[in-house]
C-alpha positions as a Markdown table, in Angstrom:
| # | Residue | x | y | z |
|---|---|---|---|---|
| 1 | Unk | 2.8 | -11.7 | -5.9 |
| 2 | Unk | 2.7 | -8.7 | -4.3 |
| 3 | Unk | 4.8 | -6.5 | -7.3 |
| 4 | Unk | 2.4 | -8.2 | -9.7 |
| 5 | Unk | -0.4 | -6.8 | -8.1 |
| 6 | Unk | 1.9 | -3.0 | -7.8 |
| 7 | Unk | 2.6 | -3.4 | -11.2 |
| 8 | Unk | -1.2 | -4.2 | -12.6 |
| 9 | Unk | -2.7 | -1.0 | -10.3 |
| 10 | Unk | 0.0 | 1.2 | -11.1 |
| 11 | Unk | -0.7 | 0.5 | -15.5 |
| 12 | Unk | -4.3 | 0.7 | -14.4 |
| 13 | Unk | -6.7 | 3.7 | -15.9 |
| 14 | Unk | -9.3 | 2.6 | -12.9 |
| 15 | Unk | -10.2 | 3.7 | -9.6 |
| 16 | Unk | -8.4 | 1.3 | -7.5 |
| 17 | Unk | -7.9 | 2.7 | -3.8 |
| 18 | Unk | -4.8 | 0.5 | -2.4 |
| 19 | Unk | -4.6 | 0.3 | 1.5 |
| 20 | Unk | -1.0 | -0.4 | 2.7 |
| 21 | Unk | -0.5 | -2.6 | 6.1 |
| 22 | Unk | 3.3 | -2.4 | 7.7 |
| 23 | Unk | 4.6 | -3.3 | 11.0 |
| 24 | Unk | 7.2 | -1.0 | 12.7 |
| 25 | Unk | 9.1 | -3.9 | 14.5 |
| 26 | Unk | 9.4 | -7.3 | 13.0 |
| 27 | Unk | 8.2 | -10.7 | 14.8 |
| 28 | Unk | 10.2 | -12.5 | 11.8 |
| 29 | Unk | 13.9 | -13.1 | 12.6 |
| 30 | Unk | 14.2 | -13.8 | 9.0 |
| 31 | Unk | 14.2 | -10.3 | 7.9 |
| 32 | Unk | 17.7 | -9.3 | 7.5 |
| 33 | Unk | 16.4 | -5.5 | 6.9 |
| 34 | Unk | 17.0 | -2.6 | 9.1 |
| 35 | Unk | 13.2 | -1.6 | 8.2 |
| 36 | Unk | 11.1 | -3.9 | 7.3 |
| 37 | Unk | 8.2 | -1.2 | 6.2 |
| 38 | Unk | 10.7 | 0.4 | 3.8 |
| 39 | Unk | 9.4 | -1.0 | 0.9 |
| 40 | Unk | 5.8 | -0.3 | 1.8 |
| 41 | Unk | 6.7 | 3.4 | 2.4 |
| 42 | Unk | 8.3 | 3.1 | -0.9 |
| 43 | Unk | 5.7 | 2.0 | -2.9 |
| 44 | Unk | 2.6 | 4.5 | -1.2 |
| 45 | Unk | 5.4 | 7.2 | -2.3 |
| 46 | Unk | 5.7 | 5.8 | -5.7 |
| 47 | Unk | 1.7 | 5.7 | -6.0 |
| 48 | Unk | 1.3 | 9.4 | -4.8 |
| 49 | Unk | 4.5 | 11.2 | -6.5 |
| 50 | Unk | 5.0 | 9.3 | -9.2 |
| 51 | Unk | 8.9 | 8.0 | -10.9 |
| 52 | Unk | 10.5 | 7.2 | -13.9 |
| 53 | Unk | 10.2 | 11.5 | -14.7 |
| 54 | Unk | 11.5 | 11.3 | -18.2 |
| 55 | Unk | 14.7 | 9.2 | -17.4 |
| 56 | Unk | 14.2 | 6.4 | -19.7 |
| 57 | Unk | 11.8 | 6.1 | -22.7 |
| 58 | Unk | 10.9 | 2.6 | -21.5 |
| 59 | Unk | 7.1 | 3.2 | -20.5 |
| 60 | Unk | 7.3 | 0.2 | -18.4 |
| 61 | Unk | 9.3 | 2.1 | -16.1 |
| 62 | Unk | 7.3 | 5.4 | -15.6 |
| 63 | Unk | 3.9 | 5.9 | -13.1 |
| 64 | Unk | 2.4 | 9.0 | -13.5 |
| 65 | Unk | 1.6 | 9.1 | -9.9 |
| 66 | Unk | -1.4 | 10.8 | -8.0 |
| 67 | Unk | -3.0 | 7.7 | -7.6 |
| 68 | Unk | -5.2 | 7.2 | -3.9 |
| 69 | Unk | -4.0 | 5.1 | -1.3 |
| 70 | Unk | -3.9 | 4.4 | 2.8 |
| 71 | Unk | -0.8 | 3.7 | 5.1 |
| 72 | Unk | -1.5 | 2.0 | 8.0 |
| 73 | Unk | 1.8 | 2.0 | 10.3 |
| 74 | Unk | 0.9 | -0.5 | 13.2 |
| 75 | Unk | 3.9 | -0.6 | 15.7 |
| 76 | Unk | 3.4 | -4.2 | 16.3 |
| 77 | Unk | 0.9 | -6.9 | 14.8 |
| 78 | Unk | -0.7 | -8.1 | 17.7 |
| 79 | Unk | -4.1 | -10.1 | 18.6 |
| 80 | Unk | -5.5 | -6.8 | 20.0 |
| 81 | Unk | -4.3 | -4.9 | 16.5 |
| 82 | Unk | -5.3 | -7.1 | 14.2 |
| 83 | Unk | -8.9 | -6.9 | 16.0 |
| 84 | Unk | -8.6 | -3.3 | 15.8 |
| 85 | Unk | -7.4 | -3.5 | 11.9 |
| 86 | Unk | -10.3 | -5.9 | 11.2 |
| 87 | Unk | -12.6 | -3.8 | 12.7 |
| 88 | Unk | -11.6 | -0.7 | 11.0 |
| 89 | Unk | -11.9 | -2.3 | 7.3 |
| 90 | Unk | -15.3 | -3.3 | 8.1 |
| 91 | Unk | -16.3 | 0.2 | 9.1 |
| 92 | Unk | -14.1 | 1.6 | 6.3 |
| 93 | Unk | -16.2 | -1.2 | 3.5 |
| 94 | Unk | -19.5 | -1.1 | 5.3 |
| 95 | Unk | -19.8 | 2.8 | 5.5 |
| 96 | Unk | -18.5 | 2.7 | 1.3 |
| 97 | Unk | -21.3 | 0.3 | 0.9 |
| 98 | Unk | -23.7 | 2.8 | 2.4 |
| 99 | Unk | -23.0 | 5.4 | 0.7 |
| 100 | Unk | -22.6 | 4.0 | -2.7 |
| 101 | Unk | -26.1 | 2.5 | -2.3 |
């Protein structure tokens, strides 16, 4: 689900900001990983650098790049982190609202 979505914003011509949530340490012990953010750090890279630079000629495989997003690194998801996650997004939505309007 979540490389559908990757894939769809990063074709995209739209404005699509894409705020990225990881967790430093794991509460899963089914993650076999060394770090299970990697692929989150991976992907904000992708969307602000850009890959596929003229390697193949298979336009499914190349993002221009420069494209906005967030990182949000929390050491560990907690019930006092994800109040102080929720809370930020509302400010973050709320405030956009405002001055959109």
């Amino acid at each position: 689900m979540v490389n559908m979505l990757f894939i769809s914003y990063a074709s995209s011509t739209h404005f699509i900001p894409v705020d990225f949530i990881a967790t430093v340490q794991s509460q899963s012990t089914l993650i076999t990983q060394h770090h299970p953010a990697a692929n989150c750090l991976a992907q904000a890279a992708a969307l602000m650098q850009g890959s596929g630079n003229g390697e193949t000629s298979l336009p499914m495989k190349h993002m221009p790049g420069n494209k906005p997003s967030n990182m949000l690194l929390l050491t560990k998801m907690t019930p006092r982190a994800l109040g102080q996650l929720l809370a930020c997004m509302s400010i973050k939505y709320l405030s956009g609202y405002h001055l959109a309007n």
